[in-house]
N, CA, C and O of each residue as an XYZ file, in Angstrom:
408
protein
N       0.848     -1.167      0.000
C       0.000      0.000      0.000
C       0.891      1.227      0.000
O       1.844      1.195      0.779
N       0.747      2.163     -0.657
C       1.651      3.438     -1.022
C       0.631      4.566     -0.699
O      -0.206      4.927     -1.526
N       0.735      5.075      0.474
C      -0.024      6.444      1.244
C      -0.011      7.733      0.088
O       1.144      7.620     -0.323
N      -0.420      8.524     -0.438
C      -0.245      9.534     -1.284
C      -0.249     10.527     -0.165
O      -1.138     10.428      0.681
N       0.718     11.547     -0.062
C       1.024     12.450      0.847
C       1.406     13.633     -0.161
O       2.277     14.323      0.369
N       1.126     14.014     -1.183
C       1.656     14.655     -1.867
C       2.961     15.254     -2.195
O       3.260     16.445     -2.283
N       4.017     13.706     -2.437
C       5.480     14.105     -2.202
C       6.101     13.012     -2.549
O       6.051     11.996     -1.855
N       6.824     13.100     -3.772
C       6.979     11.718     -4.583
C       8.370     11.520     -3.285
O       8.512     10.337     -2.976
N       8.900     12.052     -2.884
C      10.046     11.030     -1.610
C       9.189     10.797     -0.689
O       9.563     10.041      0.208
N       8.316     11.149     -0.645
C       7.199      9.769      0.799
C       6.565      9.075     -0.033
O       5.643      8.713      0.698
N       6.347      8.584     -1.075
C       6.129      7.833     -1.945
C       7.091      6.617     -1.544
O       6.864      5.464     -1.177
N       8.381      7.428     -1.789
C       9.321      6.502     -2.256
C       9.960      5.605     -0.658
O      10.663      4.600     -0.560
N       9.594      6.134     -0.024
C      10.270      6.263      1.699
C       9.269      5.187      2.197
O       9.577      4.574      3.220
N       8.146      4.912      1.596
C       7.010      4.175      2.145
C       7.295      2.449      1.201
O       7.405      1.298      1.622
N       7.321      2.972     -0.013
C       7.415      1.538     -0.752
C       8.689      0.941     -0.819
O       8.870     -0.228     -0.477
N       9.799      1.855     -1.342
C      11.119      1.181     -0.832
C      11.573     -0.078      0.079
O      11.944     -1.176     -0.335
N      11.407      0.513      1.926
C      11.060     -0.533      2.541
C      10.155     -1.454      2.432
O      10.482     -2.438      3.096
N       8.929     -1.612      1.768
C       7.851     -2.431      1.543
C       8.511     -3.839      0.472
O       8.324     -5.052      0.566
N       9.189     -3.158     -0.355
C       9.841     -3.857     -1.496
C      10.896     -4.701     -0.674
O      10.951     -5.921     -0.824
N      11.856     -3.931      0.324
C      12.782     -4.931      0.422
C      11.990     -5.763      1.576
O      12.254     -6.933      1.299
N      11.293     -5.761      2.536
C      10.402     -6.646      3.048
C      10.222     -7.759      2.217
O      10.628     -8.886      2.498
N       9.565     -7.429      1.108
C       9.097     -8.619      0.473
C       9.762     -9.261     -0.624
O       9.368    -10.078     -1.456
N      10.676     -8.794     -0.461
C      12.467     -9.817     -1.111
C      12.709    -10.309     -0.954
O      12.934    -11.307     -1.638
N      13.107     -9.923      1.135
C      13.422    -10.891      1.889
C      12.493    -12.379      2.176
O      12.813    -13.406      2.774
N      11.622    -12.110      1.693
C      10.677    -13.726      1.866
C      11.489    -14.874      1.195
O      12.243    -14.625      0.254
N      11.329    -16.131      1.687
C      12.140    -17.232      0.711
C      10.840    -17.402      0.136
O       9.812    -17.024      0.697
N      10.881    -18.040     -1.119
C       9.913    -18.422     -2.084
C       9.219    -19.300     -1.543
O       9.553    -19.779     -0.460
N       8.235    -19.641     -2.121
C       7.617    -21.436     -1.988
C       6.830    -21.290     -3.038
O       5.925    -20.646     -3.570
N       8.104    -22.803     -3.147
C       7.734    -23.427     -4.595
C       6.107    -24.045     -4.787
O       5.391    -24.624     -3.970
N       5.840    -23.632     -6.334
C       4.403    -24.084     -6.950
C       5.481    -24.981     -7.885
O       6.681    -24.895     -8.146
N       4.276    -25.977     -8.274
C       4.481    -27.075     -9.271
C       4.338    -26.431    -10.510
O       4.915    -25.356    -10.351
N       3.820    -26.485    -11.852
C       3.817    -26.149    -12.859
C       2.006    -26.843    -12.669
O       1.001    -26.136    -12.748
N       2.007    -27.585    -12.545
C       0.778    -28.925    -12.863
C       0.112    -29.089    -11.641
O      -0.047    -30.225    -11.196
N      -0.401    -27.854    -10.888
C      -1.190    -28.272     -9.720
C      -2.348    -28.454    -10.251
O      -2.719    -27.758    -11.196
N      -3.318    -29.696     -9.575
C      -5.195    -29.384    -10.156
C      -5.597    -28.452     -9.750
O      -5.237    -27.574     -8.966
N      -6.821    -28.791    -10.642
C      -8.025    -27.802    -10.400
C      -8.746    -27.822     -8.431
O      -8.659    -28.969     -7.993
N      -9.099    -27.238     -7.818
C      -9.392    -27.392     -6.153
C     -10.403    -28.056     -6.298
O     -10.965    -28.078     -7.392
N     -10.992    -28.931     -4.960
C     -11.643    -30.116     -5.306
C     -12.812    -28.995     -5.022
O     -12.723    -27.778     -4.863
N     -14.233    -30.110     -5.019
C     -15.281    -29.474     -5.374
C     -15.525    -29.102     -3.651
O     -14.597    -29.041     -2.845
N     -16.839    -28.897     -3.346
C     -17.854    -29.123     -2.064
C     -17.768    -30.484     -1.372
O     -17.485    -30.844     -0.230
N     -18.041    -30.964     -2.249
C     -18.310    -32.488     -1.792
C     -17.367    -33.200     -1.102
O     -17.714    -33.972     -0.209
N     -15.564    -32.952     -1.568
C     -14.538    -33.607     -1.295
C     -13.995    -32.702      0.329
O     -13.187    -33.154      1.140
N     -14.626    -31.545      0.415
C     -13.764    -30.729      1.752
C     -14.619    -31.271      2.948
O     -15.614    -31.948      2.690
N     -14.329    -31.049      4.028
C     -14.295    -31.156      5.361
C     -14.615    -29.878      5.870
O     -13.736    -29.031      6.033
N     -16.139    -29.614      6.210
C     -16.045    -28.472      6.842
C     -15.657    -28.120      8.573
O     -15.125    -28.884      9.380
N     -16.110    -26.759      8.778
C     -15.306    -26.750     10.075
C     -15.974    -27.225     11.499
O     -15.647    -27.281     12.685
N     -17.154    -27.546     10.640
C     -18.354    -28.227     11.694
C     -18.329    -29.877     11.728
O     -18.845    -30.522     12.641
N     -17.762    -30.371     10.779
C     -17.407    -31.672     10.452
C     -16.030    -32.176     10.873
O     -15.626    -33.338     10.898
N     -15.401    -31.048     11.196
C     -13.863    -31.593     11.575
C     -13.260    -32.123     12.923
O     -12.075    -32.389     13.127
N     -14.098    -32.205     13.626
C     -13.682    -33.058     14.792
C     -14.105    -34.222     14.539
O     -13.186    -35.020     14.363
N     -15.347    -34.737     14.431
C     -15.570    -35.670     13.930
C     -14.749    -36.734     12.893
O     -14.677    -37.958     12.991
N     -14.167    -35.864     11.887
C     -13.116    -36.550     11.609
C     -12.126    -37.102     11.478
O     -11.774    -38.147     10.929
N     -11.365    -35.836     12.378
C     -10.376    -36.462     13.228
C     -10.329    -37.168     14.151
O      -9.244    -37.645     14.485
N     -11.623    -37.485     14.927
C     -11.634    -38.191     15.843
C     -11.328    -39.469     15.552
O     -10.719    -40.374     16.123
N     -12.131    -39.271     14.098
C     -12.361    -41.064     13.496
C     -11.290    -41.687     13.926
O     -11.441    -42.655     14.671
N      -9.823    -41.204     13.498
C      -8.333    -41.796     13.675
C      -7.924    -42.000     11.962
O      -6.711    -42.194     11.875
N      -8.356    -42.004     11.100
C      -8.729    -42.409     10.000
C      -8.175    -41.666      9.253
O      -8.579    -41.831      8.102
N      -7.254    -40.732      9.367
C      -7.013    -38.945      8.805
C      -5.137    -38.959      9.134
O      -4.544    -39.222     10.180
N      -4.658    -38.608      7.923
C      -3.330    -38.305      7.683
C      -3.387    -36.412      7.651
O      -3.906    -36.167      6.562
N      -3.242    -35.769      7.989
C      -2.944    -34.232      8.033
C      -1.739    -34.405      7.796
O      -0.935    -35.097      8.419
N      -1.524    -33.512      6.504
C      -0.343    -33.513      5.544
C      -0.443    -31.644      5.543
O      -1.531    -31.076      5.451
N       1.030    -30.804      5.673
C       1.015    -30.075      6.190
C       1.965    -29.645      4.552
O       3.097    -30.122      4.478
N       1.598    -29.012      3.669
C       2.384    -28.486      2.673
C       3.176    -27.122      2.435
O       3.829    -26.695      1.484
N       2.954    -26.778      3.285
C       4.111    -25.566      3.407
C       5.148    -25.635      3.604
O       5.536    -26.622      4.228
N       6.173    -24.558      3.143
C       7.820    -24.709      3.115
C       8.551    -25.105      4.494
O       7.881    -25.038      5.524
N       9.495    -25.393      4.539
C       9.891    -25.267      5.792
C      10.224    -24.101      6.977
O      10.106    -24.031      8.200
N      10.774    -23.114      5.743
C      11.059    -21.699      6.412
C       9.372    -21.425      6.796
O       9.201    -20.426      7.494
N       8.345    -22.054      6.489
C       6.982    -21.539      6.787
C       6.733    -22.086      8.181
O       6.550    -21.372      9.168
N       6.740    -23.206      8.180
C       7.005    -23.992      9.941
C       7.626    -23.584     10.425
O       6.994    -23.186     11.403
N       8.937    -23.201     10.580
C       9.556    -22.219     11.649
C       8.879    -21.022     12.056
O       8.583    -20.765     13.223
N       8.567    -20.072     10.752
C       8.199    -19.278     11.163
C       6.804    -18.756     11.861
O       6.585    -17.728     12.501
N       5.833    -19.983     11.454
C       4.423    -20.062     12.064
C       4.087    -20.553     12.864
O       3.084    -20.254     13.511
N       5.145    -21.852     13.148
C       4.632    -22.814     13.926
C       3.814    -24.191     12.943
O       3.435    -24.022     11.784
N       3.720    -25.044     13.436
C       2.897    -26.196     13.316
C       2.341    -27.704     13.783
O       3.329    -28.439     13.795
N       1.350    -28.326     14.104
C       0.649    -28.846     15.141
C       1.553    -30.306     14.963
O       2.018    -30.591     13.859
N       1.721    -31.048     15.953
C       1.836    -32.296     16.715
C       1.192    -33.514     15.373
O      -0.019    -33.505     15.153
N       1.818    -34.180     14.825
C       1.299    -35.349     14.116
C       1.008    -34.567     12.731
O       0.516    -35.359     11.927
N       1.111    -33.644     12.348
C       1.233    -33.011     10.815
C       2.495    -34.023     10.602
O       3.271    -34.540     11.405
N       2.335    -34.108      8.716
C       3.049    -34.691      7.737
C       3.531    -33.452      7.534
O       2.743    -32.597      7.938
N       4.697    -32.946      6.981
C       4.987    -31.856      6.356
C       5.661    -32.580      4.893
O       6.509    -33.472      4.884
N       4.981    -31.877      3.593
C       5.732    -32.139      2.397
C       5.287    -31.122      1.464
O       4.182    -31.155      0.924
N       6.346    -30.023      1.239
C       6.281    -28.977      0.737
C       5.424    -29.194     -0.552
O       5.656    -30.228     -1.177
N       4.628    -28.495     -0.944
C       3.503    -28.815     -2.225
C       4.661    -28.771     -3.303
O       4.430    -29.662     -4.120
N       5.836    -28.071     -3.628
C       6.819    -28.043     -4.788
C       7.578    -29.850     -4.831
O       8.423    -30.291     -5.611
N       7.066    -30.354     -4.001
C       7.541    -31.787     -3.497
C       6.646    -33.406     -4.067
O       6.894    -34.501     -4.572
N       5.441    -32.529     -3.522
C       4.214    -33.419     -3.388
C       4.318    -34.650     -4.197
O       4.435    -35.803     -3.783
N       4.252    -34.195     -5.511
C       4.135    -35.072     -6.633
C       5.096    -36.410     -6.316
O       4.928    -37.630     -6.309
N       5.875    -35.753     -6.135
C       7.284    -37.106     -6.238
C       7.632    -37.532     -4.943
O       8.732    -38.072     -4.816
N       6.744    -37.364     -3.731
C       6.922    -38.009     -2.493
C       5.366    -38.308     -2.452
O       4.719    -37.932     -1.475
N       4.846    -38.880     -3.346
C       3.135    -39.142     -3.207
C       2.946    -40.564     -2.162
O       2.057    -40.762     -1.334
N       4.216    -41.529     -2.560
C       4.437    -43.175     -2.194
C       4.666    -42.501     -0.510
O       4.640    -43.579      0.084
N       4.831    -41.642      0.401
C       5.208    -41.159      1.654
C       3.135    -41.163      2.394
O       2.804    -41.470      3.539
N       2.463    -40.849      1.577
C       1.503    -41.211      1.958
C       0.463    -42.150      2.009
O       0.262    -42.963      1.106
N      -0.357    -42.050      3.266
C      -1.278    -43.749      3.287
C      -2.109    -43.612      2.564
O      -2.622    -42.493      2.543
N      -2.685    -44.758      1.553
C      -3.543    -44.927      0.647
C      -4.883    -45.266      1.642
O      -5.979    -45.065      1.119
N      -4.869    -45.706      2.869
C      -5.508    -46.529      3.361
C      -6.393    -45.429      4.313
O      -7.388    -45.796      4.938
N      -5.880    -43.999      4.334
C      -6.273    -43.006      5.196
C      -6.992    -41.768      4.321
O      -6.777    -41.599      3.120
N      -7.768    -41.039      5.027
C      -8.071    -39.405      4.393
C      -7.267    -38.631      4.576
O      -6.826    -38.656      5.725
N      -6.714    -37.680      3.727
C      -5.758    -37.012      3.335
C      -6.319    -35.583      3.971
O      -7.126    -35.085      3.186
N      -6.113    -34.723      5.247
C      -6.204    -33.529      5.265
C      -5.365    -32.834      4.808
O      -4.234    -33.100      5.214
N      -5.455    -31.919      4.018
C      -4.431    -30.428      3.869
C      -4.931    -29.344      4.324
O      -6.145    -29.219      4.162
N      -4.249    -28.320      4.970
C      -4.549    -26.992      5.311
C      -3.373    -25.900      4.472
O      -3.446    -24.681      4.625
């Protein structure tokens, strides 16, 4: 967001730092070939989600980078496998379970 103060150096004094802020981010990687998001039918809502976890039945697979877990935190029994990953560590997950992602 760039404040208009009528003064192209507070312009510049405002976005400057904004820019190198967001330099400093490490990337996270996208695939080339992600699908389309599943429909209604396939999600878990937030009224449904204890229930499902309760089942025991549920792999929570945690796809964010790693520099993203450090920096956010993340819960007890998450899978972590960066989505730039996914594809080619697919055999790391149970066929036999429901797949959460957040």
């Amino acid at each position: 967001m760039i404040l208009q103060v009528g003064c192209v150096a507070s312009v510049w004094a405002v976005a400057v730092p904004l820019l190198l802020v967001a330099q400093s981010q490490p990337a996270i990687r996208m695939p080339d070939n992600l699908p389309e998001p599943v429909g209604e039918e396939m999600r878990v809502s937030v009224s449904e989600l204890d229930a499902t976890l309760a089942d025991g039945n549920v792999l929570l697979l945690d796809v964010r980078e790693p520099w993203e877990l450090e920096k956010f935190g993340t819960l007890k029994g998450y899978i972590n496998i960066p989505i730039g990953e996914l594809e080619a560590r697919l055999d790391e997950l149970s066929k036999e379970q429901v797949v959460l992602t957040a």
